[in-house]
N, C-alpha and C positions, 0 to 999 in steps of 0.2 A: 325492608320494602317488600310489597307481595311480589309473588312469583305468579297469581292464579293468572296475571293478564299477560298477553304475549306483546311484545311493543309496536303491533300494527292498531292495536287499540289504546295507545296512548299510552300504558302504562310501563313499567321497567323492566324489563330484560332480566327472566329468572337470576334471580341472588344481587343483584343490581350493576354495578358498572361491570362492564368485561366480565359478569359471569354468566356468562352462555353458554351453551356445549360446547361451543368453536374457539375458546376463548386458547391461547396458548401459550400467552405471558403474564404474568403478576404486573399490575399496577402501581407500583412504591411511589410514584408520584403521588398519584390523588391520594395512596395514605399520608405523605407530606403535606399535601391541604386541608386533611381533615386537620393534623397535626397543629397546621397553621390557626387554626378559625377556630380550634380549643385555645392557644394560647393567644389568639384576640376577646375570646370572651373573658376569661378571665382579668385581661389585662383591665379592661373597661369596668369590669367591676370593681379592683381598683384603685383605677386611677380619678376615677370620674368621683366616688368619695373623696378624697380627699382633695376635693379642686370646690367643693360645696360653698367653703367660704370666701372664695376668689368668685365663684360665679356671685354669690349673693352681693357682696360689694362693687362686681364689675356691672351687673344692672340692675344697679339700687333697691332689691329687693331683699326684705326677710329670712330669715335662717329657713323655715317653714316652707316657703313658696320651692327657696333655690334646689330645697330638697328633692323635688318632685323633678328634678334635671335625672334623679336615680329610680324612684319609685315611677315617673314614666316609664323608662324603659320595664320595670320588672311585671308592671301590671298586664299588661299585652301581653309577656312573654307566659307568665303563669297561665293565663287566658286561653292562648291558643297552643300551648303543648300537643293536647289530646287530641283536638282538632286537624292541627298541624299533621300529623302523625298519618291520620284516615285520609287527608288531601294527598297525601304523597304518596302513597298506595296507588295512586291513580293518574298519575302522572310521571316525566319522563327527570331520571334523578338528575342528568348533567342540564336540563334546562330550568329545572328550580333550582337547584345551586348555583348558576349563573345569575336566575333575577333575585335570589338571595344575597348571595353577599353584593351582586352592582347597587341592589338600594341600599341593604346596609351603610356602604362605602359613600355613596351619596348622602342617606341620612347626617353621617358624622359632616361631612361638609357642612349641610345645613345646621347641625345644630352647632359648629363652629363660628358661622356666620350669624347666628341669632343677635337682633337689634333689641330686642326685649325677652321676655320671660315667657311668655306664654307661645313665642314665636321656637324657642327652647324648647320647651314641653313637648309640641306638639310633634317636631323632629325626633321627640326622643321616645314617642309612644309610637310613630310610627318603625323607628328601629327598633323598637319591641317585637314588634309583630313579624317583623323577618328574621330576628333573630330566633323567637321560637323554632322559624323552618331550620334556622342554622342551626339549633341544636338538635335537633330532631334525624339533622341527615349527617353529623360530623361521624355519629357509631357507625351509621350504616354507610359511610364513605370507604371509612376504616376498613370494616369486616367483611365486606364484599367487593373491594380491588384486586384481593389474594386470594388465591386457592385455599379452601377449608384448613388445612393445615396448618397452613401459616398466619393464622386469624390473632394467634394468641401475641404472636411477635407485630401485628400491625396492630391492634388495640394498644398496644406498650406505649407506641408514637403519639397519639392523642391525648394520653394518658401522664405523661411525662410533658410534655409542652404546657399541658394547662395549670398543671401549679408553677411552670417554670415563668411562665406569666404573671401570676399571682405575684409570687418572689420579685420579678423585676417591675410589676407596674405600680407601684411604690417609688422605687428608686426614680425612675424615667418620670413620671409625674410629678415631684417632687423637686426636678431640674426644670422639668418644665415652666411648673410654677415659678421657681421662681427668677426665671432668667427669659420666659419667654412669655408665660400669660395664659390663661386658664382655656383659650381657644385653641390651645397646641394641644392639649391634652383630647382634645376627640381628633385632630386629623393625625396623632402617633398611629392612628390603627391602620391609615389609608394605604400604605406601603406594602403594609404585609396582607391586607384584604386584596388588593393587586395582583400580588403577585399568585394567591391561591386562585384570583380569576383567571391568570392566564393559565395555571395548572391545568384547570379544570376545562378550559376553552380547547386546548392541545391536548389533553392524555383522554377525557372520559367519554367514553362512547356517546354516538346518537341511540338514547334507547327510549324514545318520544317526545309528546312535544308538552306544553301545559293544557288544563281545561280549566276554566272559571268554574270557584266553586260554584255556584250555584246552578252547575248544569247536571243532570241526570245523577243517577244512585251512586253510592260510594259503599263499599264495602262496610257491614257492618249497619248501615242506616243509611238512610240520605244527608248527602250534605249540609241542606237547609238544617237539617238535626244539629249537625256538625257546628253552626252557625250559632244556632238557639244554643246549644253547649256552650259556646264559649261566652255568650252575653250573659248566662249567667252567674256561670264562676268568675268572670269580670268583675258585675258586678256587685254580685260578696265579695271578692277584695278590697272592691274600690270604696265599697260604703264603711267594709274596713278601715282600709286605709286615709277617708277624708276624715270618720269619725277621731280618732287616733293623734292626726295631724294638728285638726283644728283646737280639740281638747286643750290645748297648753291658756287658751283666749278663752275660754266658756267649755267648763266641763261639760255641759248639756248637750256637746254637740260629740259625746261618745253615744248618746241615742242610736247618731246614724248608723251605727254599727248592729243594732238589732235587726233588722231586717236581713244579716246575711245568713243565718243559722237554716231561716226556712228554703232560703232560695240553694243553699248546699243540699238539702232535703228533696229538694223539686230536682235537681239535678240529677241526684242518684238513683229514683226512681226512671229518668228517662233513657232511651237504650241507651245514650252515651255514657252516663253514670253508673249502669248498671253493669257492665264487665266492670267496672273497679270495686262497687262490693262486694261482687263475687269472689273477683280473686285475693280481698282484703281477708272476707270470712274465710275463703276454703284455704289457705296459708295459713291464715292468726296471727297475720304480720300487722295490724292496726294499731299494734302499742310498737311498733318499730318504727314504723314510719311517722307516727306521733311523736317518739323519741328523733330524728333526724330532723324534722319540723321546730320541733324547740332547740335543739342543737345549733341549725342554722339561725333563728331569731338570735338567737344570744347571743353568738358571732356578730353576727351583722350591728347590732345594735349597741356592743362593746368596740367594735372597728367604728360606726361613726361618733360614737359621744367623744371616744378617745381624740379622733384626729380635728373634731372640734375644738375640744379642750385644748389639745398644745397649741392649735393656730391661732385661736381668739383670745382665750385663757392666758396662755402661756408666752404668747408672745414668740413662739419659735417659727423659723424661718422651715418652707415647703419642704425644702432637702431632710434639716432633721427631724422633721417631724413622719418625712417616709422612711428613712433609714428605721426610725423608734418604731412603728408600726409590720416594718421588716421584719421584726422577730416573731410575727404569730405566724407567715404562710414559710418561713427555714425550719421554723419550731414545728411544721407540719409536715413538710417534706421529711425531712430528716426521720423526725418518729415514725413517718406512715412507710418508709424502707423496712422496717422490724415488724408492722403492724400484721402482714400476710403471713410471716414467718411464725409470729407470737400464734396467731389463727391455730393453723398448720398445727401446732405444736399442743399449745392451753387448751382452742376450742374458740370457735367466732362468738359463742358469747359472751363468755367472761371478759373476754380481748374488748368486744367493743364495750361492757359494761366500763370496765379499765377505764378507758378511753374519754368515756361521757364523765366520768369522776373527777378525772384527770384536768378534767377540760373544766366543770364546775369549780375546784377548787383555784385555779389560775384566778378565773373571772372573781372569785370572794377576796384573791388575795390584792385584788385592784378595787374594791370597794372604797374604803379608805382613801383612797388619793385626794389631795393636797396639794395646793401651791407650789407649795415648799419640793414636790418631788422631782428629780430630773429624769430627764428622759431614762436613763439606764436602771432606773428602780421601777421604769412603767415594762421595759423591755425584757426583764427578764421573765416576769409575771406572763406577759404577753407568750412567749416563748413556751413556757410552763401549760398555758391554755392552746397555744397551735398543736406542742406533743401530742395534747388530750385526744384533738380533733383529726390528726394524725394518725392515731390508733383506733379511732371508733372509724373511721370513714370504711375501708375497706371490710374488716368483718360484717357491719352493718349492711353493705352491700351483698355479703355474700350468704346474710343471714335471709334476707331479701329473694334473694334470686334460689336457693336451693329451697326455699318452702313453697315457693312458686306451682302451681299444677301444671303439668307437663301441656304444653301447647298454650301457655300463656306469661313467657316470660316476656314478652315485651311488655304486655300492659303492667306488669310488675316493675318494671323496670319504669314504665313512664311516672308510674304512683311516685316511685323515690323522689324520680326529678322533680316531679310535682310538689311533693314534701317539702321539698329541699331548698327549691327556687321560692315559694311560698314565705318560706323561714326567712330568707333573703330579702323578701321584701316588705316583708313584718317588721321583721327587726329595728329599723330605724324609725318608724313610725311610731314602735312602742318605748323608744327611745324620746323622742318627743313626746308623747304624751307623760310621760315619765316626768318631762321639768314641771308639768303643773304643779306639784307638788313639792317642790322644791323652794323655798325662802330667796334667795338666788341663784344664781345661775351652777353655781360650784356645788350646791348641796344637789341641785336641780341633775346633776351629771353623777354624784355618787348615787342619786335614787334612780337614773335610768342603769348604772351599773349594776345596782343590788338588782334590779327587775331583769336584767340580764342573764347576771349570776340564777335567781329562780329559773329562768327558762330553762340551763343547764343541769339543774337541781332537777327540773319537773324531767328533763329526757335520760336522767336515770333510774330515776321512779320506773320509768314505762316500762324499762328496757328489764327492770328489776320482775316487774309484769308480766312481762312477756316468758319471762323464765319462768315464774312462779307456773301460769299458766301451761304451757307446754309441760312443765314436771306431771301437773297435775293430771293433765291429760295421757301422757305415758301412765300415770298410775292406773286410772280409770280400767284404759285398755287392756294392760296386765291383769287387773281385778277379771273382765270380761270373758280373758282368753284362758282363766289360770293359769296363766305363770308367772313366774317370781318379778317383783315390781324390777325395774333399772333402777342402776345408781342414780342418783338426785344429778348430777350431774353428765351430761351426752359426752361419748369420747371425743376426742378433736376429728378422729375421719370422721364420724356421722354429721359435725356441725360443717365439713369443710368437702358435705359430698356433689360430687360433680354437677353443675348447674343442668337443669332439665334429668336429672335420674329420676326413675320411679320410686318415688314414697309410699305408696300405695298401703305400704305395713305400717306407717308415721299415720296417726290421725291429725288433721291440721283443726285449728280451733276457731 
């Protein structure tokens, strides 16, 4: 959150909650809500897949349509990340995180209570767009409750809850399903969105109030910019995303997807686009973050054909079919415990290369499925690909954030999410377009797999890229300065050096 505004002008209290000069206790509460509202995002990510085909038959609507119960929410959220981010600069952090998660928490009502499909949607696009702010303030809840010190142990809390969410919202959705009914599954969040309201009501300071965006300048641009930003990267997703969708019914309608190359184009030229090519070029992080972009696609979109497949396919009941899908976010836990340590050790690039290979060969070794196979032949494979992604998560980020130019790791930092959340909501989309070409429905689910498995195939390419290029560029500058080229290979301190250090002797590319 910025510091430049003092909070008689509306904005937050240098460092954000409690950090003023007067401040004289740490916050461990509100890092427990951040804590919280990581492990409600993820839970929702989820649980809400795998409830796709109870929504579709609970109001009589198509696999296609019910989908969009997911891709609502994602489209808003990828949308106004950036946005999000320049609005909160300028406003007061405990009173956007109070109208944050209260609609949130309302949205899920509404979309609980949905009489039809589009009454669905609409609940779930507008919890997109607060949940952007929720992601946007869960870091900076974190890392500015506590004294600079102590940053490193309050990021661990939000950090640790959100896969632990992941882990159990499978299980918990899966009971739900099938003991209570596919509206349970949006109000599991209400409880725990609750109680980080009242955290946040009780522990975080008054440090202003809100302004509608569309009043006076924001930092960085005017709002209205802010606005115009996010209508456009909307809507290149969404022309994305409907072409994609519909494809399965008339090829002809992946057209709509042309139109979004140019409007990404128009975007990065305008000042809101233009710090993220900046910091893309002067890093040379744009085959990483391309690599994390297809990483997540082929996640996403191996998680929904899958949990498709056992429920409609396979005839298996909600429980086992969350338990089976359990094994890619344990299989990720578990490996991403070694992944900082392997960093540390090998070097964040190999480690994440590792990682994306890892995670490809999982996905190839689920290509093939078959009727014939039971859960415990999909779950070890699954397991196999969460490792992967376990081990590239962390390097990746760190490859990210140390090539970063000093006074610009957040907008670094929002490129990943962006990457990242993008991938997420591609992924199923390309999964569906994926059955057109399929004979039925079974051949229609190994071809959205194989198109999966490519996506993890293309985010080692990049990542292969990215090395190739940096090598090169170490060489150059050797050639330049005469002296002896580097080993082809970076030590692990240089790959694994302190976020925000001076590079200045690294050329970025």
């Amino acid at each position: 959150m910025s510091a430049q505004q003092p909070p008689a002008a509306g904005g937050p209290s240098a460092g954000g909650p409690g950090a003023g000069p007067g401040r004289t206790e740490d916050r461990w509460s509100l890092v427990v809500a951040a804590g919280l509202l990581s492990f409600v995002a993820m839970l929702d990510m989820n649980v809400v897949n795998l409830a796709l085909t109870d929504i579709a038959d609970g109001l009589h609507v198509s696999a296609t349509t019910a989908q969009w119960a997911v891709l609502g929410y994602q489209l808003p959220l990828v949308a106004l990340l950036l946005p999000a981010g320049r609005w909160l600069d300028r406003v007061g952090t405990r009173s956007a995180l109070l109208l944050a998660v209260g609609c949130f928490a309302l949205c899920s009502v509404l979309a609980a209570a949905a009489p039809w499909a589009g009454w669905l949607i609409a609940a779930r696009l507008a919890q997109g767009a607060f949940g952007a702010v929720l992601f946007v303030l869960m870091p900076v809840l974190a890392a500015t409750a506590v004294r600079p010190e102590l940053r490193g142990r309050a990021m661990s809390v939000p950090a640790t809850l959100g896969p632990l969410g992941a882990v159990t919202g499978p299980v918990v959705g899966g009971l739900l399903l099938d003991h209570v009914g596919w509206r349970a599954v949006f109000l599991v969040k209400l409880p725990v969105c609750l109680v980080a309201l009242a955290i946040t009501y009780r522990a975080a300071p008054r440090d202003g109030g809100l302004r509608a965006p569309a009043r006076g300048p924001a930092p960085g641009g005017s709002t209205r910019g802010s606005l115009g930003d996010a209508a456009l990267i909307g809507s290149a997703v969404a022309a994305v995303l409907l072409g994609l969708t519909l494809a399965p019914g008339a090829p002809a309608w992946l057209l709509l997807a042309l139109p979004a190359a140019p409007l990404v184009v128009v975007w990065l030229r305008r000042p809101g686009g233009r710090p993220v090519s900046t910091v893309l070029r002067a890093s040379g992080t744009a085959a990483v973050n391309g690599s994390v972009l297809a990483l997540a696609a082929g996640f996403a979109a191996n998680h929904y054909l899958l949990a498709q497949h056992l429920r409609r396919d396979g005839g298996i009941s909600a429980t086992t079919t969350a338990l089976t899908m359990l094994a890619f976010p344990l299989g990720m836990v578990l490996a991403g415990r070694f992944g900082g340590r392997l960093a540390d050790r090998w070097g964040a690039r190999p480690t994440a290369l590792t990682g994306a290979c890892v995670t490809a060969l999982g996905l190839l070794l689920l290509v093939p499925i078959g009727a014939d196979w039971t859960p415990a032949d999909i779950s070890w494979r699954l397991a196999l690909a969460g490792a992967g992604m376990g081990l590239n998560g962390g390097p990746v980020q760190a490859l990210v954030m140390t090539a970063a130019p000093p006074g610009q790791l957040a907008t670094a930092g929002s490129v990943v999410q962006l990457s990242r959340s993008l991938g997420f909501a591609l992924g199923p989309a390309l999964a569906t377009a994926a059955g057109a070409f399929g004979e039925d429905h079974a051949t229609g689910v190994r071809a959205g797999i194989g198109l999966a498995t490519l996506a993890a195939v293309t985010a080692v390419g990049l990542l292969v890229l990215h090395h190739r290029t940096h090598r090169t560029a170490r060489v150059e500058q050797s050639g330049r300065t005469g002296q002896a080229a580097p080993a082809a290979r970076t030590c692990p301190a240089e790959d694994a050096a302190p976020v925000g250090a001076d590079r200045t002797a690294e050329p970025h590319n």
